[in-house]
C-alpha positions as CSV (number, residue, x, y, z in Angstrom):
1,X,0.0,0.0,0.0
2,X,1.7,3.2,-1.1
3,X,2.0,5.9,1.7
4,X,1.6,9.9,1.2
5,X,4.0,12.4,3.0
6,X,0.9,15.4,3.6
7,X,3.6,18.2,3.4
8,X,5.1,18.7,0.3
9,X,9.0,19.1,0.7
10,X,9.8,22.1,-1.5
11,X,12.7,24.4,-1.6
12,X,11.1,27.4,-2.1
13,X,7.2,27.0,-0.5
14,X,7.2,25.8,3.3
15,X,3.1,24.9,3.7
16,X,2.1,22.9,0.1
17,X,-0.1,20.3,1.9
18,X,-2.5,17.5,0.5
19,X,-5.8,17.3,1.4
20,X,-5.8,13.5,1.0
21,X,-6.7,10.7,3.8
22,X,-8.9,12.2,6.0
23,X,-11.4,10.3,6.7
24,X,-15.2,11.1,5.4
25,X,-18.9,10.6,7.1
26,X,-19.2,8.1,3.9
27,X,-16.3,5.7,5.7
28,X,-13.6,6.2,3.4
29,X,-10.6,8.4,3.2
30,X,-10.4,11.6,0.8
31,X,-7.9,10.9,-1.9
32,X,-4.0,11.3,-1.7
33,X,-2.6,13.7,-4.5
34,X,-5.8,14.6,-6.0
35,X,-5.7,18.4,-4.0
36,X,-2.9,20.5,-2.4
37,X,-3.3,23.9,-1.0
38,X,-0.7,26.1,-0.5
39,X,1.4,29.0,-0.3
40,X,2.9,31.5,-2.4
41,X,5.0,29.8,-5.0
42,X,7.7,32.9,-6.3
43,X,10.5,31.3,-4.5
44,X,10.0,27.8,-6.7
45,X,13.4,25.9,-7.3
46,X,13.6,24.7,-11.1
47,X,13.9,21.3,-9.4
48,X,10.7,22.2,-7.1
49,X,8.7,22.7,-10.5
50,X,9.6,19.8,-12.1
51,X,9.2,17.8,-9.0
52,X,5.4,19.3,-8.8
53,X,5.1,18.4,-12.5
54,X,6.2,15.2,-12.3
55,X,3.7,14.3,-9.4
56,X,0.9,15.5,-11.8
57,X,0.3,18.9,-10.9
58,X,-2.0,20.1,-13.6
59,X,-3.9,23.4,-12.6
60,X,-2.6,26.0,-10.3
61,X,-5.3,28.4,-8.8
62,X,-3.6,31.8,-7.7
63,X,-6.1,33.6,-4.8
64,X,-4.2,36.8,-4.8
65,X,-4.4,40.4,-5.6
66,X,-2.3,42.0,-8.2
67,X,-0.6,43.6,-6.4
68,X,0.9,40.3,-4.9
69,X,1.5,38.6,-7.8
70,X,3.1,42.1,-9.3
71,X,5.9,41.9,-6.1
72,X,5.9,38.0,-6.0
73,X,5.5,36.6,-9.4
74,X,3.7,33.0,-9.5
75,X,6.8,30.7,-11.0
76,X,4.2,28.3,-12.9
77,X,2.5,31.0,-14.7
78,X,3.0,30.6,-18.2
79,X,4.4,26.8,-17.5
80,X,2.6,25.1,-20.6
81,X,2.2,22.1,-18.8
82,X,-0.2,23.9,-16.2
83,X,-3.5,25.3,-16.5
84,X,-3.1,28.9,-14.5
85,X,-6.0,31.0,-13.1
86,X,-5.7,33.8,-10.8
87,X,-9.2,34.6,-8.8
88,X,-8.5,37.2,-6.1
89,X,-10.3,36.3,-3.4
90,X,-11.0,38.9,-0.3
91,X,-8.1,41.3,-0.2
92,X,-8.6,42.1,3.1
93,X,-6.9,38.4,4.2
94,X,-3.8,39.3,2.5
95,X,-0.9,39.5,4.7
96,X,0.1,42.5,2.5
97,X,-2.9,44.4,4.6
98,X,-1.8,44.0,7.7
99,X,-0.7,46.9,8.3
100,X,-3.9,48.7,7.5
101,X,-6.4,46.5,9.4
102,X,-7.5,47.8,12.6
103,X,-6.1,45.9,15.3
104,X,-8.3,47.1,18.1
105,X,-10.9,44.0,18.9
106,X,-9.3,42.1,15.6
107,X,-10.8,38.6,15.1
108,X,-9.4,36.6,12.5
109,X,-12.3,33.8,13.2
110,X,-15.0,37.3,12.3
111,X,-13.1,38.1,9.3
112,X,-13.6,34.4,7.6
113,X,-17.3,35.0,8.8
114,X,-17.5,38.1,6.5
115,X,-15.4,36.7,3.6
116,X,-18.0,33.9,3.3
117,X,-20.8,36.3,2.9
118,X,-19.5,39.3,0.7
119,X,-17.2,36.7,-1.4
120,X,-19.6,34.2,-2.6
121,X,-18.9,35.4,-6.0
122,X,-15.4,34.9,-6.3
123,X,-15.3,31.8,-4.0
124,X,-17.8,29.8,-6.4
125,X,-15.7,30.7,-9.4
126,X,-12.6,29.0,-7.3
127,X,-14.8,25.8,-6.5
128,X,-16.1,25.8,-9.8
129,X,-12.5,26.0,-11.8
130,X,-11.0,23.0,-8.9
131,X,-14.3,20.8,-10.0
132,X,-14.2,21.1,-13.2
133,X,-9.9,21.4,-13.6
134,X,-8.3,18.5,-15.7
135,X,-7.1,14.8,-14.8
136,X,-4.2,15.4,-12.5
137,X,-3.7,17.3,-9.2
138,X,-5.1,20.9,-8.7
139,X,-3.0,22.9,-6.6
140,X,-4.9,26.1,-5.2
141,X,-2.7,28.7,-3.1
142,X,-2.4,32.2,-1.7
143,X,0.4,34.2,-0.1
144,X,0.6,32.4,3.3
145,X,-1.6,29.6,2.4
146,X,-3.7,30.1,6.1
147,X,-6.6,32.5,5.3
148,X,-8.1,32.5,1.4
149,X,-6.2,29.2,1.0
150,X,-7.9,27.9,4.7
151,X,-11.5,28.8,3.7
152,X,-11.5,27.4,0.5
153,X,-10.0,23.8,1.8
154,X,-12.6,23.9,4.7
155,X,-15.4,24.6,2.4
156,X,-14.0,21.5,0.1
157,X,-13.1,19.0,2.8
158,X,-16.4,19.8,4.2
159,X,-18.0,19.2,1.2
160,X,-16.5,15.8,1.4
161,X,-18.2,14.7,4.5
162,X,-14.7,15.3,6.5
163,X,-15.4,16.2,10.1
164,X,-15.3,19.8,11.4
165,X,-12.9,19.0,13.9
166,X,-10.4,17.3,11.3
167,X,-10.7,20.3,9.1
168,X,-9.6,22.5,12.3
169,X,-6.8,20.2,12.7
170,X,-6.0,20.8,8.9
171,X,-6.4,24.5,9.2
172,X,-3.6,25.0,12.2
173,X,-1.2,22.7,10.7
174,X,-0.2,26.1,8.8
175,X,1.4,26.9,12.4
176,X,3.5,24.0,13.0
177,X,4.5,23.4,9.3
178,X,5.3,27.3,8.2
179,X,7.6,29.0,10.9
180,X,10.2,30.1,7.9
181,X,7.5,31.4,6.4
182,X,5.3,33.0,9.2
183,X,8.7,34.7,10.3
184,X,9.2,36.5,7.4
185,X,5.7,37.6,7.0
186,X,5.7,38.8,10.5
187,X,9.0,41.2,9.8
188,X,7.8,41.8,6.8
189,X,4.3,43.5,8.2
190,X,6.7,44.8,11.6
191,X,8.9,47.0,8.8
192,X,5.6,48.5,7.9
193,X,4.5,50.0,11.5
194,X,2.0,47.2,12.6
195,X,2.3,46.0,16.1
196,X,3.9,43.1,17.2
197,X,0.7,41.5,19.5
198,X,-1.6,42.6,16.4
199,X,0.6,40.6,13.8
200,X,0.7,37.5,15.7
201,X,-2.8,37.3,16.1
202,X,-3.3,37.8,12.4
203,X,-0.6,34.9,11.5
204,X,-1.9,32.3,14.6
205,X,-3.5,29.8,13.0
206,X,-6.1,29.3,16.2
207,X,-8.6,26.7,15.7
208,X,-11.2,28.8,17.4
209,X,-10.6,31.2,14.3
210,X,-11.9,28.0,12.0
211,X,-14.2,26.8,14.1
212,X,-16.2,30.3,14.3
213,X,-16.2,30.2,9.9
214,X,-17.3,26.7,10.5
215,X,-20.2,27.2,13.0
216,X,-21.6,30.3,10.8
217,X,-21.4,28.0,7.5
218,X,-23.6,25.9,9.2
219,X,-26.0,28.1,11.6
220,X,-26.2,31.0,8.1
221,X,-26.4,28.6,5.5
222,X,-26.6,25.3,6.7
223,X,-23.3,23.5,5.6
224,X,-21.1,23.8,2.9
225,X,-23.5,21.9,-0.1
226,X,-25.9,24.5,1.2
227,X,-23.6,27.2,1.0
228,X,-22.3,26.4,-2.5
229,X,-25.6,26.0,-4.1
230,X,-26.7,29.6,-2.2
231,X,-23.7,31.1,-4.0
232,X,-24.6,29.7,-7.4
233,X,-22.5,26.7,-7.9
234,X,-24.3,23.9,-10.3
235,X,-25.2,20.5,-8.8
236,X,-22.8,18.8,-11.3
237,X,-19.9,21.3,-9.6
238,X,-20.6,20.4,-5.8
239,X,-20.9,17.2,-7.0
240,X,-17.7,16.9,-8.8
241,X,-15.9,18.9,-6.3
242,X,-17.2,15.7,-4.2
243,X,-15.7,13.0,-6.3
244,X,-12.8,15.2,-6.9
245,X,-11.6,14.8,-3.2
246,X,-13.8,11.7,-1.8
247,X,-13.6,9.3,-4.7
């Protein structure tokens, strides 16, 4: 029986994770190498893309702003062997906006909340291009891979039938995989004048912060099929996003 590594050893990305073999209410296990979420992917090796490449990365689904991808080009852009889409999805998770967030009373677990409800558009276009993305693994990313990248894996993995407390567990792995790169975020947002207490809050990855999206999917909108017909996502999408993951 072959055996998955969940991170993805990388030279130049620290938190490319698979979303496979967790297990679903349907009794089986959400398939190895099918999904990986991750974070920004400027700092690529050569030998990192052809190592993605040759484990069938196929799509690559870029949630940032332009303004990231302007100061942090994505490497696989323009790789012919990829299928590349950029959908920004809510700004106002970048780490890039630290610095202009009001840190009194901050909650990161509130700001997931309100991404859910004013960025249905955007997030259905994401689900949507992951269902109906080609043979091969889809790999879907942001800047720290935590936020953007975190709501859109939980809205998936939920989808599957995987447990809400196993997609909390997923969601703070970010925080035990990612010190390199949750240290240089964190200097990077200190060089622009935020406060040291108000940065780490934004780059914990606290399982309360999840399980507050989690509990308003389900109390708003009543779980994530709910949600992702609400939005307007077809019945064939959630239902390939669904075989996508859970087989």
């Amino acid at each position: 029986m072959q055996t998955y590594e969940r991170v993805i050893a990388l030279d130049g990305a620290h938190n490319v994770r698979d979303l496979g073999g967790y297990a679903t209410g349907a009794g089986g296990l959400t398939r190895w190498r099918s999904l990986l979420r991750g974070d920004a992917l400027h700092g690529l090796s050569a030998a990192d893309i052809e190592a993605l490449v040759a484990q069938d990365v196929t799509t690559v689904i870029d949630l940032r702003n332009g303004h990231e991808i302007a100061l942090q080009p994505n490497r696989l852009e323009g790789d012919a062997r990829v299928v590349y889409a950029n959908i920004p999805l809510f700004a106002a998770l970048a780490p890039i906006d630290m610095g202009a967030a009001d840190a009194a009373g901050f909650d990161m677990g509130e700001r997931y909340c309100q991404a859910l409800d004013s960025c249905q558009p955007a997030i259905a276009e994401v689900l949507a291009t992951i269902a109906r993305a080609p043979a091969g693994i889809a790999l879907f990313h942001c800047t720290a891979g935590k936020d953007r990248t975190g709501l859109i894996a939980a809205l998936i993995l939920a989808n599957a039938g995987v447990d809400d407390a196993v997609i909390i567990e997923d969601y703070a792995l970010t925080g035990s995989v990612s010190g390199p790169l949750l240290g240089q975020l964190r200097a990077r947002a200190l060089t622009r004048g935020a406060s040291a207490a108000f940065v780490d809050t934004v780059l914990a990855s606290a399982p309360e912060s999840m399980a507050r999206a989690l509990d308003h999917l389900a109390s708003r909108y009543g779980g994530a099929g709910s949600y992702m017909a609400q939005i307007g996502m077809s019945r064939r999408d959630v239902r390939d996003l669904e075989r996508r993951l859970a087989g």
